[in-house]
N, C-alpha and C positions, 0 to 999 in steps of 0.2 A: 191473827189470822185475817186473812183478807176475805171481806163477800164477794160471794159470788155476783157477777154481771148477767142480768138478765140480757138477753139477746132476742131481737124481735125479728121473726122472720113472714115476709108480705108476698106470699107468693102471687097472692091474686091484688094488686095492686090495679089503682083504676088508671085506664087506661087516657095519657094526656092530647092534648089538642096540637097539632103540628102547629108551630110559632108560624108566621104569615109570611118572615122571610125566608125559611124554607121552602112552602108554597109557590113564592116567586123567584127562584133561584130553579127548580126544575121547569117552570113555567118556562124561563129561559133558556136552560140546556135542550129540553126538546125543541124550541122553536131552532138553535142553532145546527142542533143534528137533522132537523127538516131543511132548513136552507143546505148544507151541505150535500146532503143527500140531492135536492134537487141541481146544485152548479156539478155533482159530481156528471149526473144524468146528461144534463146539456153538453158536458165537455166529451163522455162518452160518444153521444149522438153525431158532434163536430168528429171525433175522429172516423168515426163507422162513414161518413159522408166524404172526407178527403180521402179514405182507402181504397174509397169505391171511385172516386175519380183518378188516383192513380195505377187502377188496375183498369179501369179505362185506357186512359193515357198509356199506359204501357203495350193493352193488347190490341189497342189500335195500329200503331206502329209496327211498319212493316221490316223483311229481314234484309230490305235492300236500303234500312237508316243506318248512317255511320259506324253507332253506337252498336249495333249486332255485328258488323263488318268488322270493327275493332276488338270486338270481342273475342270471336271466330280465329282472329290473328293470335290474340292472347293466347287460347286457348291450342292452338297446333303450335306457339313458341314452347307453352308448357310441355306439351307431348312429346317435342322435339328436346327438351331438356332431360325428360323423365325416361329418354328411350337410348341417354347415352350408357354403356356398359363399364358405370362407376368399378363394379367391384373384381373383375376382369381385368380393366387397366391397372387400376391399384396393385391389384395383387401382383403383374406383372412390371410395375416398375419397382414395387416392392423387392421382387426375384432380382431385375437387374442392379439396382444397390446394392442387395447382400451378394452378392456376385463380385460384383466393382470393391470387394472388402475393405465397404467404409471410406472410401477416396471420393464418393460424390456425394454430396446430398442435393435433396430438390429443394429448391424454392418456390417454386410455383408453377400449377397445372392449370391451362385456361383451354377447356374445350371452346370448339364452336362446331355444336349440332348440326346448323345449317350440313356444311361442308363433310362434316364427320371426320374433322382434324382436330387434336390436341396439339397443343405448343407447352412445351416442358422447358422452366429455367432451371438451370440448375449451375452448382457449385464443384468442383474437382479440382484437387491437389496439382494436378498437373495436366495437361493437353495431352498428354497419353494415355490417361487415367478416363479423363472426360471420351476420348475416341474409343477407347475398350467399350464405355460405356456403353456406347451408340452403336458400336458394332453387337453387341448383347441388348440391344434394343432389336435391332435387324431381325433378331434370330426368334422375334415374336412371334406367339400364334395371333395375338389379339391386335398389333399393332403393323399397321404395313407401310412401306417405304419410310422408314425412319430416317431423316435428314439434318442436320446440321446446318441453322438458319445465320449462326452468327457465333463468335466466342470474342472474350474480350480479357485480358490479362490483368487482374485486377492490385495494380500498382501503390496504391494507398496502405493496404493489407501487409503486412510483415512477412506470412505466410506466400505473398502472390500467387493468391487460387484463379484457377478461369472460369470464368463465368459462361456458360454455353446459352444457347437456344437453339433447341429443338423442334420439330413440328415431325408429327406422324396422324394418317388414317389410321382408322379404328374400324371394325368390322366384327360385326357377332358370327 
């Protein structure tokens, strides 16, 4: 049979002296968190001082500098983009294609707000297909004098679909 192992338990152990390189190892990390602290403070200060000369600089300048004149522009091109009747149109060339069953499709709608003209390209089986179309454009509420800018027989194509261009006003 084995003896028992005395076991020493030191709860109150004395208490030892910090080694001298730990001493100077926090010695060091607070002096680094003190310089940081201070380059953060300076770089703070620098920007609080540029923001105050660029809100200078900005509210000095008056609304007759380029920079607000172009703006001004920017901002009535947006309004004037934002004030065309997207989903009206749509829907309405939408109707004229399910109409034309399936013999046109569009290729592409390019408003120009200015004027409050859309110009439609589009694709049709045949020039009588493409004319149904445009006559069924005519008979818009949303679209007015719908016109017939161009067509072109497109030859390369096995099919030879026509290629039209259209322009119509738009009008809410």
């Amino acid at each position: 049979m084995k003896r028992p192992v005395a076991v020493r338990l030191d709860f109150a152990a004395e208490p030892r002296q910090a080694p001298l390189v730990g001493a100077i190892l926090f010695a060091i990390g607070l002096a680094a968190a003190v310089a940081v602290g201070v380059t953060f403070n300076g770089q703070i200060t620098e920007r609080n001082r540029l923001d105050a000369e660029l809100n200078a600089a900005t509210s000095s300048r008056g609304p007759h500098m380029p920079s607000s004149v172009h703006s001004a522009e920017e901002a009535a091109k947006v309004e004037a983009e934002l004030s065309i009747p997207w989903s009206q149109l749509l829907s309405e060339l939408e109707a004229a294609g399910k109409d034309s069953e399936a013999t046109v499709s569009l290729l592409q709608i390019e408003p120009d707000p200015g004027k409050h003209v859309v110009r439609i390209t589009a694709e049709a089986k045949s020039l009588p297909a493409a004319l149904a179309y445009l006559q069924r454009l005519q008979q818009s509420k949303v679209l007015r004098y719908p016109m017939l800018e161009s067509h072109e027989l497109k030859k390369d194509d096995p099919e030879h679909p026509v290629r039209v261009k259209l322009a119509a006003e738009w009008h809410t």
